[in-house]
N, CA, C and O atoms as a GROMACS GRO file, in nm:
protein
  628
    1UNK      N    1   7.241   1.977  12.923
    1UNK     CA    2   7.229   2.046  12.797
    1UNK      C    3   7.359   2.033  12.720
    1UNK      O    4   7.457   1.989  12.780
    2UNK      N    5   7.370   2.072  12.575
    2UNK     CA    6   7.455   2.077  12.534
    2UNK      C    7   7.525   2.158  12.504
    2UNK      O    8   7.490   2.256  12.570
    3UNK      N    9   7.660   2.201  12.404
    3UNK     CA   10   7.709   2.310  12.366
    3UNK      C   11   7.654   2.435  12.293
    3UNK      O   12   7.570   2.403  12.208
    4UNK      N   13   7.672   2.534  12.299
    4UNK     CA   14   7.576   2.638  12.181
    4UNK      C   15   7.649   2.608  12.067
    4UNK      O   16   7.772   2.604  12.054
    5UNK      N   17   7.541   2.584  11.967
    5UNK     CA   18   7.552   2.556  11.852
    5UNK      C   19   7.612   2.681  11.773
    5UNK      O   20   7.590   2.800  11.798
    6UNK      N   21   7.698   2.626  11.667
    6UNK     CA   22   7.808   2.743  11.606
    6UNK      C   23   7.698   2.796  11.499
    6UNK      O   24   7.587   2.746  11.480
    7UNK      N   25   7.752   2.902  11.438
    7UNK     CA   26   7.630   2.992  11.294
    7UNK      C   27   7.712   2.869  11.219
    7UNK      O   28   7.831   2.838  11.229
    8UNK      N   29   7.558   2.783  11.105
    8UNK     CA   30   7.627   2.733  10.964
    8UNK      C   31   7.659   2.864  10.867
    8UNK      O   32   7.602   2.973  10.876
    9UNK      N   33   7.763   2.830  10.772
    9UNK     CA   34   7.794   2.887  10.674
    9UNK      C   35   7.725   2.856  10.543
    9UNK      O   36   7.777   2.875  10.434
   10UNK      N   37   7.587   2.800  10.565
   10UNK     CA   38   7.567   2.716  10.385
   10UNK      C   39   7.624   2.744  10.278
   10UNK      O   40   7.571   2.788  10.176
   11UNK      N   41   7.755   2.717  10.300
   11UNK     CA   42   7.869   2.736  10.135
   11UNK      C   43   7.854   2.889  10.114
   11UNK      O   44   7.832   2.917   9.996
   12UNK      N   45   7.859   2.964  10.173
   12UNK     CA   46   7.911   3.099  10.134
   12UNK      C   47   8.050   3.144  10.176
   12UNK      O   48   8.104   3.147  10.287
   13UNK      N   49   8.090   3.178  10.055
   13UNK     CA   50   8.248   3.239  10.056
   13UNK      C   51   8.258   3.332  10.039
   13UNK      O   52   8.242   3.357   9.920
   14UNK      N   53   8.291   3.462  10.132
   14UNK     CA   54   8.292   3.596  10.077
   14UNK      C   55   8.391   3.588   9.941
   14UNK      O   56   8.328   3.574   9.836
   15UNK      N   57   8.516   3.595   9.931
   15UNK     CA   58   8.576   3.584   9.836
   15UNK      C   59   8.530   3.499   9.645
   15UNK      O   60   8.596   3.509   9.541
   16UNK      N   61   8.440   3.448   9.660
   16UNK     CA   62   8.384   3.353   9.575
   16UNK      C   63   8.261   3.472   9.509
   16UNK      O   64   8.259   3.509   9.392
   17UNK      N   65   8.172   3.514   9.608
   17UNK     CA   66   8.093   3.649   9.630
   17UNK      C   67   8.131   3.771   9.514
   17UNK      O   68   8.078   3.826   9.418
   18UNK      N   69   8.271   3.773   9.601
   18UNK     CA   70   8.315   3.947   9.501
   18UNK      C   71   8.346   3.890   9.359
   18UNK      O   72   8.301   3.961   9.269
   19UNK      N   73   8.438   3.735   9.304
   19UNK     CA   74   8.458   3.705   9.237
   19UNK      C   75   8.347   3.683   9.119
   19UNK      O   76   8.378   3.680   9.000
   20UNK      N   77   8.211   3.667   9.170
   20UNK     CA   78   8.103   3.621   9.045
   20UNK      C   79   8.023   3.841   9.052
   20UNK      O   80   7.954   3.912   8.979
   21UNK      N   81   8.083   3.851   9.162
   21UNK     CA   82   8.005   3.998   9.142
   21UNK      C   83   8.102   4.093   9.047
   21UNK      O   84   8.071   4.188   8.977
   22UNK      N   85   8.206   4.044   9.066
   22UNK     CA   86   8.309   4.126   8.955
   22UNK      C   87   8.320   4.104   8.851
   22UNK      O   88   8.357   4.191   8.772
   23UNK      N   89   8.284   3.940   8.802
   23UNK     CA   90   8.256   3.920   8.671
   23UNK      C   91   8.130   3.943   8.593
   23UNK      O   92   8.107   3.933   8.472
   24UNK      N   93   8.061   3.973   8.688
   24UNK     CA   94   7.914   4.019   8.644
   24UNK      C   95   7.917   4.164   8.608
   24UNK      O   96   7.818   4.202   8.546
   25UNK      N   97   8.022   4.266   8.635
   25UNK     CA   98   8.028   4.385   8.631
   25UNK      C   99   7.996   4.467   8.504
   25UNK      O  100   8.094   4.485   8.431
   26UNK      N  101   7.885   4.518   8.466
   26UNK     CA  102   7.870   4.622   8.355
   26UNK      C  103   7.924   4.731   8.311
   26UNK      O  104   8.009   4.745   8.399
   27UNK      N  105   7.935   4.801   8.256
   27UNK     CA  106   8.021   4.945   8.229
   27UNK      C  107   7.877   5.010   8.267
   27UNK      O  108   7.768   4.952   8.258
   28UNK      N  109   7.896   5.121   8.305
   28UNK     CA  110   7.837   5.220   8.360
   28UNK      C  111   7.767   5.274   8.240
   28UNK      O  112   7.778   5.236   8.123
   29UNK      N  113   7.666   5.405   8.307
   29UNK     CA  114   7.558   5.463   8.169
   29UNK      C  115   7.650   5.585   8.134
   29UNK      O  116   7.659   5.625   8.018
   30UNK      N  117   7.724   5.646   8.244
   30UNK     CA  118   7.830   5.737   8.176
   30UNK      C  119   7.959   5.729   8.088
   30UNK      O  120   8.018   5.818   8.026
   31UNK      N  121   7.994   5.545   8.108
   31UNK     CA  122   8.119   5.476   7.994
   31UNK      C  123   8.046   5.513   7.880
   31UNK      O  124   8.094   5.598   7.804
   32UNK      N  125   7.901   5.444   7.852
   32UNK     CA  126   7.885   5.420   7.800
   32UNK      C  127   7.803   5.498   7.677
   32UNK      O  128   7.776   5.466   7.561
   33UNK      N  129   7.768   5.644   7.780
   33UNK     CA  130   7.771   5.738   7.685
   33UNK      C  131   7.877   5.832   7.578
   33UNK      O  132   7.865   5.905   7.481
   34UNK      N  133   8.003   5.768   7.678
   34UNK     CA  134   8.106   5.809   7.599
   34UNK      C  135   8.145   5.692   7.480
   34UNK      O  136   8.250   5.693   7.416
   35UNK      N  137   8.068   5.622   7.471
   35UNK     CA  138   8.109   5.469   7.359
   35UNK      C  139   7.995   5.538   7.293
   35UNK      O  140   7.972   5.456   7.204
   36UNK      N  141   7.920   5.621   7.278
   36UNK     CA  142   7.838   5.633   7.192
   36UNK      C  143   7.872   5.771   7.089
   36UNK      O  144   7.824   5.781   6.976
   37UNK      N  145   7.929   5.833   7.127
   37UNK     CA  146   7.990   5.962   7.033
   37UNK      C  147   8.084   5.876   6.912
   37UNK      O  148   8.141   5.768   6.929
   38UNK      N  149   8.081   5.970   6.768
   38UNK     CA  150   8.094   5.915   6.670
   38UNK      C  151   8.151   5.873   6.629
   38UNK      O  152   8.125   5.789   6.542
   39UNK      N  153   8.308   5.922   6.682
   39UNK     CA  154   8.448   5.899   6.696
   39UNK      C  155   8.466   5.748   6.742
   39UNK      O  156   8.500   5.674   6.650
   40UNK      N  157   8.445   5.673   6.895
   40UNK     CA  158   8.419   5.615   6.967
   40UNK      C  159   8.358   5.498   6.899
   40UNK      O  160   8.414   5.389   6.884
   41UNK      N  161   8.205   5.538   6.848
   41UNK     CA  162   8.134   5.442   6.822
   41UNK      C  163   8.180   5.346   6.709
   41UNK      O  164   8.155   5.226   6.717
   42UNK      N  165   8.245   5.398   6.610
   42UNK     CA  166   8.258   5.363   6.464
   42UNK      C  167   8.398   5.240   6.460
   42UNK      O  168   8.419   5.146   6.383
   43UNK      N  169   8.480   5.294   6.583
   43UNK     CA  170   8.577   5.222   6.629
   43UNK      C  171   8.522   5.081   6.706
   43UNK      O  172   8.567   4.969   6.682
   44UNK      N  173   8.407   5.115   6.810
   44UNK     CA  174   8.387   4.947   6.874
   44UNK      C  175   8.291   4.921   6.741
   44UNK      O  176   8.353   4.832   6.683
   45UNK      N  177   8.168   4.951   6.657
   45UNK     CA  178   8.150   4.862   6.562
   45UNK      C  179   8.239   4.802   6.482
   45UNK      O  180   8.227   4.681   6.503
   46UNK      N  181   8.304   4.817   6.417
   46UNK     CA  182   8.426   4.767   6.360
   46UNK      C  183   8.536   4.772   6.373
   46UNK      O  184   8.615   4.852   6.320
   47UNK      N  185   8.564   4.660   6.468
   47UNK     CA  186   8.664   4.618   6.573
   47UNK      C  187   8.757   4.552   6.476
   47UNK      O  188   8.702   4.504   6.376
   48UNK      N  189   8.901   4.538   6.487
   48UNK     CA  190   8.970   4.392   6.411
   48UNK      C  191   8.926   4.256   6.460
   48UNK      O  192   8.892   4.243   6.578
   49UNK      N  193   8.923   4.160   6.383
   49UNK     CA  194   8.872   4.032   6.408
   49UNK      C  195   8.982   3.978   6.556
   49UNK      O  196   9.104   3.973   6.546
   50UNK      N  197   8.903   3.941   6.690
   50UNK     CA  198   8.962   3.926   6.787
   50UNK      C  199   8.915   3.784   6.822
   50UNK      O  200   8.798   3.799   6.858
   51UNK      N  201   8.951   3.644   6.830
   51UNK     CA  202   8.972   3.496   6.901
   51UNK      C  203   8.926   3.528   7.049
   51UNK      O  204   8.807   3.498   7.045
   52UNK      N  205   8.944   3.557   7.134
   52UNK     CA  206   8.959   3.606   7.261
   52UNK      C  207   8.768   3.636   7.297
   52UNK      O  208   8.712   3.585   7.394
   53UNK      N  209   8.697   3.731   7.192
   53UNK     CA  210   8.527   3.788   7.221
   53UNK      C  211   8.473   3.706   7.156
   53UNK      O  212   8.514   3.619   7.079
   54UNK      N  213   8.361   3.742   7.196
   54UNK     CA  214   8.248   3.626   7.151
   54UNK      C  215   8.231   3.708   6.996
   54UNK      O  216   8.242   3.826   6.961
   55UNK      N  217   8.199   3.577   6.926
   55UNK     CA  218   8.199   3.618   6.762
   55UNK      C  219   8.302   3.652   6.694
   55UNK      O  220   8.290   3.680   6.574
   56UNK      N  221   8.434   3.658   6.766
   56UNK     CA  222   8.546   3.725   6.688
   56UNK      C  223   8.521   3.914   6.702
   56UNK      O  224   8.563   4.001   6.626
   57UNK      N  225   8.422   3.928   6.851
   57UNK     CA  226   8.430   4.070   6.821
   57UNK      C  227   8.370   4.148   6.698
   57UNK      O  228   8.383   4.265   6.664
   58UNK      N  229   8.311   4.060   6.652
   58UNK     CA  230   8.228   4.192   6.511
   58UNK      C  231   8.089   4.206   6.529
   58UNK      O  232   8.024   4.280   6.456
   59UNK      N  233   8.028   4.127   6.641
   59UNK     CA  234   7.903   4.157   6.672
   59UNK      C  235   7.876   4.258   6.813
   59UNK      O  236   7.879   4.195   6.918
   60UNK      N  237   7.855   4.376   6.824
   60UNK     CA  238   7.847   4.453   6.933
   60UNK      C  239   7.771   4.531   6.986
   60UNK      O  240   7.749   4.623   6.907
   61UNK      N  241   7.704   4.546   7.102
   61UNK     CA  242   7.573   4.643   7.104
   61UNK      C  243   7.625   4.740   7.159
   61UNK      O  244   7.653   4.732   7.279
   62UNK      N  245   7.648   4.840   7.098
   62UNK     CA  246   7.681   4.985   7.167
   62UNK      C  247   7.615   4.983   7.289
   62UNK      O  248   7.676   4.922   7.377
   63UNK      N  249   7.462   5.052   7.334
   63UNK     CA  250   7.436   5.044   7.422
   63UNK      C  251   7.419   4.967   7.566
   63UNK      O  252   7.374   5.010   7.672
   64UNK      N  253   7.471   4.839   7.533
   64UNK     CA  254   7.432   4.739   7.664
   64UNK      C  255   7.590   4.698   7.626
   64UNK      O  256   7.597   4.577   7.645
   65UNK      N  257   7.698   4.740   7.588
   65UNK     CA  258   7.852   4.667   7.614
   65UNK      C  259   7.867   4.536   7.585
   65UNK      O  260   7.939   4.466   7.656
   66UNK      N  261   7.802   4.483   7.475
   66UNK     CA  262   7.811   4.326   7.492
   66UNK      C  263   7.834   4.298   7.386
   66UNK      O  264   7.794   4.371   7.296
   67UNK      N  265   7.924   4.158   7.354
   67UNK     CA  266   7.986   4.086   7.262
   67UNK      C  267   7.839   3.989   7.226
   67UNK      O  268   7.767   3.965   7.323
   68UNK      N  269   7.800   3.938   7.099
   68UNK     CA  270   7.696   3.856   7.057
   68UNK      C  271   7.784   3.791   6.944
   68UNK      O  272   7.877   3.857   6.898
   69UNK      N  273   7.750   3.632   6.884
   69UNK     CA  274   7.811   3.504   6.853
   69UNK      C  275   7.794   3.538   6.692
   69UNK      O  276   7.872   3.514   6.600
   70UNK      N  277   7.619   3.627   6.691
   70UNK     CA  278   7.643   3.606   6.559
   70UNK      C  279   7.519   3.750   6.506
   70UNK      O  280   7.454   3.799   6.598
   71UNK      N  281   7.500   3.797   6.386
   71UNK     CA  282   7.422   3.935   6.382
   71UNK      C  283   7.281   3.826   6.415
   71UNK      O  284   7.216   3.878   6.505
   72UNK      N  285   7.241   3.742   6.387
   72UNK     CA  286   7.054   3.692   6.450
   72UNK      C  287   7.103   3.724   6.598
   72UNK      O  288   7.029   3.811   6.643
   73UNK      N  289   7.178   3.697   6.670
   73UNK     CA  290   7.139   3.686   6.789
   73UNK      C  291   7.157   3.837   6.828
   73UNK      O  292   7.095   3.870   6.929
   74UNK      N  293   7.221   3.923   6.774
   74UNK     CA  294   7.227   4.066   6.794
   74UNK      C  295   7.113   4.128   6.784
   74UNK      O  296   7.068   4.221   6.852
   75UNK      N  297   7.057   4.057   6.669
   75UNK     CA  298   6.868   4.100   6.618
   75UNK      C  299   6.795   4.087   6.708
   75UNK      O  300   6.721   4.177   6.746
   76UNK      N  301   6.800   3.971   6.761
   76UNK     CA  302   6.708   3.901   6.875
   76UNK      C  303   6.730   3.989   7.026
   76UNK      O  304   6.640   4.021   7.104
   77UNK      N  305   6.874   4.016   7.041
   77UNK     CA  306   6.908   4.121   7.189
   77UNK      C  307   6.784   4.238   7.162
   77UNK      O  308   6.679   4.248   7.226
   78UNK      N  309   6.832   4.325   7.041
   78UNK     CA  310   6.788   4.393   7.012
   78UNK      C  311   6.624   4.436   7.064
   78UNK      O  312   6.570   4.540   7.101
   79UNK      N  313   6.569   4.259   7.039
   79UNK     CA  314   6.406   4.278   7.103
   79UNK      C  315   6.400   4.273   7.228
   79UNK      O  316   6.294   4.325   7.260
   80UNK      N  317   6.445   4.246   7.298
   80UNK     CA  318   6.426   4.182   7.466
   80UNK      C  319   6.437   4.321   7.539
   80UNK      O  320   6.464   4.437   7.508
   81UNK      N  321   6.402   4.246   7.658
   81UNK     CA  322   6.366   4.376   7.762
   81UNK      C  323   6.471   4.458   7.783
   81UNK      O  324   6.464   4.581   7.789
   82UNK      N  325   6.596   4.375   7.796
   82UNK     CA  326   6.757   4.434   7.862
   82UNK      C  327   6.775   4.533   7.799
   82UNK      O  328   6.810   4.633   7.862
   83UNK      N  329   6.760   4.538   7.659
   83UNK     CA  330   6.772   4.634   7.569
   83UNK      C  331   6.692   4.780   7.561
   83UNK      O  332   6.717   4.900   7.556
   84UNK      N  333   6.576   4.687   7.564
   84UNK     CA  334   6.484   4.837   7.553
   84UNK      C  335   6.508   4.920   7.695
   84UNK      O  336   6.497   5.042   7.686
   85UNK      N  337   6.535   4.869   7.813
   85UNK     CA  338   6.502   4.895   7.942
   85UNK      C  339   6.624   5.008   7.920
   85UNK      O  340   6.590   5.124   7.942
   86UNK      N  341   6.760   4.986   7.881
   86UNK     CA  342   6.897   5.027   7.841
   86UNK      C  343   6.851   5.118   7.753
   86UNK      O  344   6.782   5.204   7.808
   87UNK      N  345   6.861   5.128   7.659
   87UNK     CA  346   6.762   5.254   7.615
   87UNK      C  347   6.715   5.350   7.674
   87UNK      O  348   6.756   5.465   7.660
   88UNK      N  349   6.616   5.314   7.753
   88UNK     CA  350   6.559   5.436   7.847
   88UNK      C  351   6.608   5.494   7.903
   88UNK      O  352   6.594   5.612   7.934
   89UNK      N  353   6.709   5.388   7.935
   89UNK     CA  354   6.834   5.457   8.081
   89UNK      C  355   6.900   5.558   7.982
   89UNK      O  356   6.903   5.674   8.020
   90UNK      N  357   6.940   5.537   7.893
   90UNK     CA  358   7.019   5.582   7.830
   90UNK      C  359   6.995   5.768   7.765
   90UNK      O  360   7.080   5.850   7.728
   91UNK      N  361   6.825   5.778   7.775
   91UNK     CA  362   6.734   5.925   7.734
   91UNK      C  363   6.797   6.002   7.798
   91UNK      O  364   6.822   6.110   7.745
   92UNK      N  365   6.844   5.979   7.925
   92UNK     CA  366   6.885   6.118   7.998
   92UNK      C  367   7.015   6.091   8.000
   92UNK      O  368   7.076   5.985   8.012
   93UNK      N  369   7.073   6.276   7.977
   93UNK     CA  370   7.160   6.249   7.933
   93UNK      C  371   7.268   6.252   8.123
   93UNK      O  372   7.233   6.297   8.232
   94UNK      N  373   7.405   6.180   8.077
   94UNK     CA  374   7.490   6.156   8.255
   94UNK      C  375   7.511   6.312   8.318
   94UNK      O  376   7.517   6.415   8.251
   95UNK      N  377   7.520   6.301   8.439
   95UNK     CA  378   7.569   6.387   8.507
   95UNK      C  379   7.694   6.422   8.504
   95UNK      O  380   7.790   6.346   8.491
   96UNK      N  381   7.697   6.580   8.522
   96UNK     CA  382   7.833   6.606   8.525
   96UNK      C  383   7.899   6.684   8.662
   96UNK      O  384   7.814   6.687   8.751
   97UNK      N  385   8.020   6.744   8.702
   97UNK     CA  386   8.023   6.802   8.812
   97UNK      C  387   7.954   6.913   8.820
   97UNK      O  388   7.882   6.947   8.913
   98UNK      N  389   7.990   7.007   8.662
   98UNK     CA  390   7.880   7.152   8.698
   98UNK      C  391   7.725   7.129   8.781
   98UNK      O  392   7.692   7.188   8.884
   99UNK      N  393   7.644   7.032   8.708
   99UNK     CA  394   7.550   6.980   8.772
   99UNK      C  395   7.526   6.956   8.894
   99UNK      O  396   7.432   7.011   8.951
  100UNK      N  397   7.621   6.854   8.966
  100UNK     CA  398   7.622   6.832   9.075
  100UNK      C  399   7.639   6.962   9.140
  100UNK      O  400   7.548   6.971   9.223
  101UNK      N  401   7.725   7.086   9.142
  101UNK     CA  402   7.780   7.206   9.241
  101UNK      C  403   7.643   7.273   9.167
  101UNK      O  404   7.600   7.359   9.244
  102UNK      N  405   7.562   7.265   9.051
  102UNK     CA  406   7.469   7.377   9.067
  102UNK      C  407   7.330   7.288   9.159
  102UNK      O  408   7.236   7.360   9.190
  103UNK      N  409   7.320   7.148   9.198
  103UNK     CA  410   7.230   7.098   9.259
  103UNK      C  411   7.242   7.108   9.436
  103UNK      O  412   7.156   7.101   9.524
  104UNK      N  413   7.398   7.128   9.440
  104UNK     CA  414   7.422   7.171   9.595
  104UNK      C  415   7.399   7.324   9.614
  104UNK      O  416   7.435   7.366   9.724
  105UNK      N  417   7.360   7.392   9.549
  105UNK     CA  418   7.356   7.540   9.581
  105UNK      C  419   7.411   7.625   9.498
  105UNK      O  420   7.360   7.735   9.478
  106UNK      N  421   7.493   7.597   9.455
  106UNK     CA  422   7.619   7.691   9.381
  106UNK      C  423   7.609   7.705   9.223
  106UNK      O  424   7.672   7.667   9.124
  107UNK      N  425   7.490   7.785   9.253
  107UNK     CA  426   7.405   7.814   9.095
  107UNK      C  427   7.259   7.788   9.079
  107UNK      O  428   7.202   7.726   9.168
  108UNK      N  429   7.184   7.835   8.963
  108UNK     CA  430   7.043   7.755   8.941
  108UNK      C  431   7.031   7.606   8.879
  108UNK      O  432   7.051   7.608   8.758
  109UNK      N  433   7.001   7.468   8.936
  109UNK     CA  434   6.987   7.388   8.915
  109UNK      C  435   6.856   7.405   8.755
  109UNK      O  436   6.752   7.464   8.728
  110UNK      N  437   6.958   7.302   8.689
  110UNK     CA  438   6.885   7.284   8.529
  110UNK      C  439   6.871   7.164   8.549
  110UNK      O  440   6.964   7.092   8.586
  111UNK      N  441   6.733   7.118   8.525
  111UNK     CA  442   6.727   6.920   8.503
  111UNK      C  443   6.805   6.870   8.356
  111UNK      O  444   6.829   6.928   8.250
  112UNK      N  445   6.827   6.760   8.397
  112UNK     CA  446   6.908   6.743   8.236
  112UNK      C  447   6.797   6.692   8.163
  112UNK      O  448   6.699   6.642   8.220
  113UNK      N  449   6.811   6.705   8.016
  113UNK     CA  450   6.767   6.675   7.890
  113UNK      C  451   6.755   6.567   7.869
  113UNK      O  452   6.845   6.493   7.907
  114UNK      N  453   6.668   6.523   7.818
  114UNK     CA  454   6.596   6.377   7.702
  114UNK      C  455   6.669   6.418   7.653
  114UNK      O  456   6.721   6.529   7.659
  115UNK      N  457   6.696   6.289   7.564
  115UNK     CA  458   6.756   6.288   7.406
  115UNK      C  459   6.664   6.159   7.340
  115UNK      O  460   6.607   6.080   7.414
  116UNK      N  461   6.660   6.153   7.239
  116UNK     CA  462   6.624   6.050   7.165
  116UNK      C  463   6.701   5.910   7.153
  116UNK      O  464   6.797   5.909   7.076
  117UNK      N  465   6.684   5.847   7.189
  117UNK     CA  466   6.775   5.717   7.168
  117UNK      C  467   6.699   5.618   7.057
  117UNK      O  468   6.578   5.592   7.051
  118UNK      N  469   6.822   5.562   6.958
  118UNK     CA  470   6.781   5.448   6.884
  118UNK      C  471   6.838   5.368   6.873
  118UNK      O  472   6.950   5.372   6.924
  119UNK      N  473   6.800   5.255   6.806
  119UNK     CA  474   6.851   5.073   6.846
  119UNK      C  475   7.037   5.144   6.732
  119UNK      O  476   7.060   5.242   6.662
  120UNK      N  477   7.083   5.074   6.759
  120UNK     CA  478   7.233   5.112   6.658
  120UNK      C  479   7.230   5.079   6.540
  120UNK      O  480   7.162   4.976   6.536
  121UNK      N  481   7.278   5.117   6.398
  121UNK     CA  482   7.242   5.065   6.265
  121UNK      C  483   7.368   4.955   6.278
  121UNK      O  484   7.481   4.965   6.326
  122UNK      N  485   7.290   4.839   6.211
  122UNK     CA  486   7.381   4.703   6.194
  122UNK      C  487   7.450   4.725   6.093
  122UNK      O  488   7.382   4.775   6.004
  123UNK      N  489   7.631   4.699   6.048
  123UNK     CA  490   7.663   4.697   5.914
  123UNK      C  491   7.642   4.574   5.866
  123UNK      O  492   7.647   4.469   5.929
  124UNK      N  493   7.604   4.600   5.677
  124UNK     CA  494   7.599   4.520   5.668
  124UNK      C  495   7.707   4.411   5.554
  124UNK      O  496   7.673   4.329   5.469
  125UNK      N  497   7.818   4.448   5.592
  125UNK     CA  498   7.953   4.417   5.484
  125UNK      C  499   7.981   4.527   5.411
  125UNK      O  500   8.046   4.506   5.308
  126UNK      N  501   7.954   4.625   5.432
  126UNK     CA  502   7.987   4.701   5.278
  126UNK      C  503   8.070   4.860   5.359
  126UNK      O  504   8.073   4.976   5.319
  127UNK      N  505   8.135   4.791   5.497
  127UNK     CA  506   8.211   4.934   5.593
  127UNK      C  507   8.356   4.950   5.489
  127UNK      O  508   8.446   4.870   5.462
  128UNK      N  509   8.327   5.091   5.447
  128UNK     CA  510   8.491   5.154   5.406
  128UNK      C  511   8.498   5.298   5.492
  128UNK      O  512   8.424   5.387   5.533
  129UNK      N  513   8.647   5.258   5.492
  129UNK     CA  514   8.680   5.362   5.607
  129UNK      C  515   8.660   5.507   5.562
  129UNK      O  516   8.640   5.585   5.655
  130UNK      N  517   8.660   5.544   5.472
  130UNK     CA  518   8.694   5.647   5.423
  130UNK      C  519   8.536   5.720   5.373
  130UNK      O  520   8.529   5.843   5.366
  131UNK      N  521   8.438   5.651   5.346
  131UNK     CA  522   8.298   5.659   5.365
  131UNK      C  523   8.221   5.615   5.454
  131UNK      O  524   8.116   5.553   5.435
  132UNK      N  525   8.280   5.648   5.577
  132UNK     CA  526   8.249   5.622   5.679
  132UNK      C  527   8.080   5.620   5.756
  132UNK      O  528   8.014   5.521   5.788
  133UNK      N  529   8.047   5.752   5.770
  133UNK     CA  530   7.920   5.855   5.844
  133UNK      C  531   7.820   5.797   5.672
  133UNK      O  532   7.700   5.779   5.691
  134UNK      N  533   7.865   5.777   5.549
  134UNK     CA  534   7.744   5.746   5.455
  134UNK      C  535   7.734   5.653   5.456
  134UNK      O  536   7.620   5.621   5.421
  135UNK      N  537   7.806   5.563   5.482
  135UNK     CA  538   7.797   5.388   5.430
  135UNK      C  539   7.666   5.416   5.608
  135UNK      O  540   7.546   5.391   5.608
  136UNK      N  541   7.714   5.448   5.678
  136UNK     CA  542   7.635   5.387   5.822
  136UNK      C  543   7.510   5.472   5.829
  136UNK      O  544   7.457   5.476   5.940
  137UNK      N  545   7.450   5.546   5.728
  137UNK     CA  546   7.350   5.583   5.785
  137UNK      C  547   7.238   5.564   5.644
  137UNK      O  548   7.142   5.636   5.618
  138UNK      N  549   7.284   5.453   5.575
  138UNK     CA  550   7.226   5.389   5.485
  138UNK      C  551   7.079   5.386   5.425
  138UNK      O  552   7.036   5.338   5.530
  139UNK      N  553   6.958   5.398   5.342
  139UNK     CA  554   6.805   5.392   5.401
  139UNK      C  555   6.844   5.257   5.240
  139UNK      O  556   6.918   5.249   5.142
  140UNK      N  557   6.725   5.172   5.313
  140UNK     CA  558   6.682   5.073   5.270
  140UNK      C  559   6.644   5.123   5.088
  140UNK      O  560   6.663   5.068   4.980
  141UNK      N  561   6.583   5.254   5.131
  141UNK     CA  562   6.575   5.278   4.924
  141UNK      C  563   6.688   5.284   4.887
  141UNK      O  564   6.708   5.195   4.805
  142UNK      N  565   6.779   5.348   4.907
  142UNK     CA  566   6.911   5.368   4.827
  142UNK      C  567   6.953   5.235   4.791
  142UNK      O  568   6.970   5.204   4.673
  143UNK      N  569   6.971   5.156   4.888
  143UNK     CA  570   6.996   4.979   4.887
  143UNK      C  571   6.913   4.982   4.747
  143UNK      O  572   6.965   4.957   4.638
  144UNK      N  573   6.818   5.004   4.760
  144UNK     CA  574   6.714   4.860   4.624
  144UNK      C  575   6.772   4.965   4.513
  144UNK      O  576   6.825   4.906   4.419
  145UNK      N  577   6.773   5.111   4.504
  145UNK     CA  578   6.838   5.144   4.389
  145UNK      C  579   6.954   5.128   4.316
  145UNK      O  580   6.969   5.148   4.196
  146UNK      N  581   7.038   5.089   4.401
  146UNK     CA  582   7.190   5.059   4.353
  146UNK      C  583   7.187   4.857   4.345
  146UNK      O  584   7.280   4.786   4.304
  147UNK      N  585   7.070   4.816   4.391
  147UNK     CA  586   7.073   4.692   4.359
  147UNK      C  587   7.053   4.625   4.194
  147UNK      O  588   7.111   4.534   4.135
  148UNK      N  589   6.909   4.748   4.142
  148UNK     CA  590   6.816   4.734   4.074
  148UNK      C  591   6.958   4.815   3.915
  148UNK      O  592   6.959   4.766   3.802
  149UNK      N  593   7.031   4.908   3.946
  149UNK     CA  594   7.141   4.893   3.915
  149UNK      C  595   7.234   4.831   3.839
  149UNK      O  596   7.275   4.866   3.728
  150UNK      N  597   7.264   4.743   3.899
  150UNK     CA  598   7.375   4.642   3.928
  150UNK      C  599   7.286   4.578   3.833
  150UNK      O  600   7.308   4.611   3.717
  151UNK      N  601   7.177   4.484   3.853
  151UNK     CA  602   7.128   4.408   3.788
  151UNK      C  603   7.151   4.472   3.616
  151UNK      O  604   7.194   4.407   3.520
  152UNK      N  605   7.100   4.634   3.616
  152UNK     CA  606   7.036   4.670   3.494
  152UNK      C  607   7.187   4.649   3.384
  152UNK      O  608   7.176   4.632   3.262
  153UNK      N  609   7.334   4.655   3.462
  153UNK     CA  610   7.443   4.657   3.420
  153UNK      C  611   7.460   4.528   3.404
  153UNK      O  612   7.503   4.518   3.289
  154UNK      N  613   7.449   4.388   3.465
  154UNK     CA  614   7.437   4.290   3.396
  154UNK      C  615   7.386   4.253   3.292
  154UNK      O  616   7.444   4.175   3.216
  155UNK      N  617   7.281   4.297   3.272
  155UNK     CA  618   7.182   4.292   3.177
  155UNK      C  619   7.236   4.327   3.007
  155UNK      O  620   7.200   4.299   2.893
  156UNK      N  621   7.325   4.389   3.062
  156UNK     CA  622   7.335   4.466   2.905
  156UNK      C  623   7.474   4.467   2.906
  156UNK      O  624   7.524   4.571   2.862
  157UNK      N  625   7.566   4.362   2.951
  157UNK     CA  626   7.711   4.304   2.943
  157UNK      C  627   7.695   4.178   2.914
  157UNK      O  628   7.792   4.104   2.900
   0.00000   0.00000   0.00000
């Protein structure tokens, strides 16, 4: 007979392993509820123009942490599963320690709360800092009125 045959390794490297699992790493649903308060949020949508992120950094999905190349492809995230699925996750709201010590005993356990979640409003060129909370919560009529506007002031210059 012959020798006992050694275990193959088929090309696995632990070290290679942690390396694609660490770059794969997401921010958490509790980062990322803190990227969503108003303060927070208004800052990663309008980032300074950065070389380094994808797009120069001005395309960003609050909820899923991710850099996009250009606003279509932000549109397009927007539809896919990753997104909506992120969303859902996102209804309840994170745990906190009170929670945890009132779920071990030490108090009456409260389930946490739904919240409503929605896709993020896209800007669309027209961010000033100083009209901040109005420029971003924009409705499509106001748009055609201040368009219709503009025109009526050409018109009569």
């Amino acid at each position: 007979m012959g020798q006992p045959q050694r275990k193959k390794r088929r090309g696995r490297c632990a070290y290679m392993q942690r390396r694609i699992r660490l770059r794969n790493r997401k921010r958490d649903l509790d980062q990322i509820d803190g990227d969503l308060k108003e303060e927070n949020a208004s800052k990663l949508l309008h980032q300074e123009f950065d070389f380094d992120k994808p797009g120069g950094g001005q395309h960003y999905c609050l909820h899923c942490a991710r850099y996009f190349i250009t606003v279509e492809a932000l549109h397009g995230h927007f539809r896919t599963k990753v997104h909506k699925r992120r969303l859902k996750a996102l209804e309840l709201e994170p745990h906190t320690i009170e929670e945890s010590e009132r779920a071990g005993g030490l108090g009456n356990y409260i389930p946490p709360k739904k919240r409503k979640m929605q896709t993020q409003p896209v800007d669309n060129g027209t961010y000033n800092v100083k009209e901040e909370d109005a420029d971003m919560k924009v409705d499509k009529d106001a748009d055609m009125k201040v368009e219709k506007e503009d025109s009526k002031e050409m018109e009569i210059t």
